[in-house]
C-alpha positions in Angstrom: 73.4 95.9 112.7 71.3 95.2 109.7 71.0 91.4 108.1 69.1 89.8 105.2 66.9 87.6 107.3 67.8 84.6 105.6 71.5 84.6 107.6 69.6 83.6 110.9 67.3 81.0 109.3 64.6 83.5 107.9 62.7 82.7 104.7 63.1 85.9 102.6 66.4 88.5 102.1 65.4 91.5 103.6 67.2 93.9 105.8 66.5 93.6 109.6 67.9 94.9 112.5 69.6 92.6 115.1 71.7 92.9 117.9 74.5 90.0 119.2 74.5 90.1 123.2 76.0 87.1 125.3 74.1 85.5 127.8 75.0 82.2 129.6 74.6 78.9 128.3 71.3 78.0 130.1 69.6 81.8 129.2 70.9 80.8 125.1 68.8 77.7 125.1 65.9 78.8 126.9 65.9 82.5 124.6 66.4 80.0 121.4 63.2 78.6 121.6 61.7 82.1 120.4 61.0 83.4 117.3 62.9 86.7 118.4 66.3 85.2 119.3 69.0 83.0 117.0 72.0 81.5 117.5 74.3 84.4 117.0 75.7 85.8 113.8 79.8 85.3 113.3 80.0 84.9 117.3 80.9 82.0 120.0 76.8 80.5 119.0 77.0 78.4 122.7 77.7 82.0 124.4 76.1 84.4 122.2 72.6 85.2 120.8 71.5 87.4 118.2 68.5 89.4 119.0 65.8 90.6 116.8 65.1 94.5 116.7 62.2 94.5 114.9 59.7 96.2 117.7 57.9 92.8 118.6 60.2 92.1 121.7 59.9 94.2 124.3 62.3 97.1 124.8 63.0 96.5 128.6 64.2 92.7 127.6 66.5 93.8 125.1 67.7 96.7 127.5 68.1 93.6 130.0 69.9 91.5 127.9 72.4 94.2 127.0 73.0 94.5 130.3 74.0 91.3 131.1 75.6 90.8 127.9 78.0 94.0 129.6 78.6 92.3 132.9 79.2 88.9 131.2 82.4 90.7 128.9 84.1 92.5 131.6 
């Protein structure tokens, strides 16, 4: 989905591209001390993450994280 930056504590209103995946509550604060991941977006923020799509973070952690994010739901 597409966000103004400034709704995960961004400076500025442009559009970026972010994903919200769940992850455990151990992965959440160790991921939230990155400048790619945020406390997610209209979700459960102890259980879920939103995740930058911006082509800095590497695509085999954010193909990761979706997978776990999967497993965790079911």
């Amino acid at each position: 989905m597409k966000l103004p930056r400034n709704k995960v504590g961004l400076a500025g209103n442009e559009l970026m591209e972010v994903v919200n995946v769940k992850v455990d509550l151990e992965m959440a604060e160790i991921l939230s001390q990155s400048n790619d991941f945020f406390p997610a977006y209209h979700m459960n923020k102890e259980h879920w993450i939103t995740v930058r799509l911006d082509g800095q973070l590497e695509k085999e952690i954010v193909f990761s994280l979706l997978d776990e994010s999967f497993w965790l739901t079911k």
